[in-house]
N, C-alpha and C positions, 0 to 999 in steps of 0.2 A: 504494500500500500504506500505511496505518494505520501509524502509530509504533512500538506495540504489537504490530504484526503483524511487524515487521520484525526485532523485536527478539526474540521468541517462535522465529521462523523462524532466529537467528541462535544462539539456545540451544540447538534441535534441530541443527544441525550439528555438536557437541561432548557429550559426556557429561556427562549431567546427571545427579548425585548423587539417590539417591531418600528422599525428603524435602527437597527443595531448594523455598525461597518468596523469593519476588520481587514486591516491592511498586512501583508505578508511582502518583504522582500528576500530575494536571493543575497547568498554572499557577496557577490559580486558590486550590490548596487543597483543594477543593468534593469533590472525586471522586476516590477512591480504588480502585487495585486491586491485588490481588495473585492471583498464577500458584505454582501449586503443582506439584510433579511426584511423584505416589505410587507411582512406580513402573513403574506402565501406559501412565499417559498426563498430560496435563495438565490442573488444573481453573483455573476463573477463577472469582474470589468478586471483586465490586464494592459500593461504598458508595458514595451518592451524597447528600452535606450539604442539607438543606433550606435549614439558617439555620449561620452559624458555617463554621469553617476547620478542617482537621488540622494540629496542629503537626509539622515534620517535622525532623528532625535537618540539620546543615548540615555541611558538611565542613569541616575541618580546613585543609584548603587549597585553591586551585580547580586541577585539575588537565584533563589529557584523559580520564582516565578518567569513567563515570558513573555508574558501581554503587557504592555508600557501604553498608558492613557495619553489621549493627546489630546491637548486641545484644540478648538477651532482656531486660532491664531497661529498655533505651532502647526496647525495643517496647511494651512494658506502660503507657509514659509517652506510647505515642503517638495522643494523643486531642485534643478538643475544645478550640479559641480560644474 
């Protein structure tokens, strides 16, 4: 199973808020995604860098958790190296 599949499949066991997005990026930077839930069901919008990186927020501290909140502000900022 795919990373993203597992992790998808791990949000479908618990109640997922409608308007809930979740963004996933690769190591690399290069490729972006994010998971939306509108209610229904779930969509998937992907971006994928020709040239250049996303800059992506870092956490505060490194923990076990992996979900890192963002805000609307910190998303608006979150664009092109």
């Amino acid at each position: 199973m795919f990373r993203l599949q597992g992790v998808i499949a791990q949000l479908m066991q618990q109640p997922i808020p409608r308007g809930a997005l979740r963004f996933f990026i690769n190591k690399g930077h290069s490729l972006l995604k994010a998971v939306w839930f509108d209610g229904t069901g779930l969509c998937l919008f992907c971006k994928r860098l020709e040239k250049g990186t996303f800059t992506w927020p870092q956490p505060a501290s490194i923990s076990e958790e992996k979900w890192l909140p963002i805000t609307p502000s910190a998303l608006s900022l979150l664009g092109l190296r």
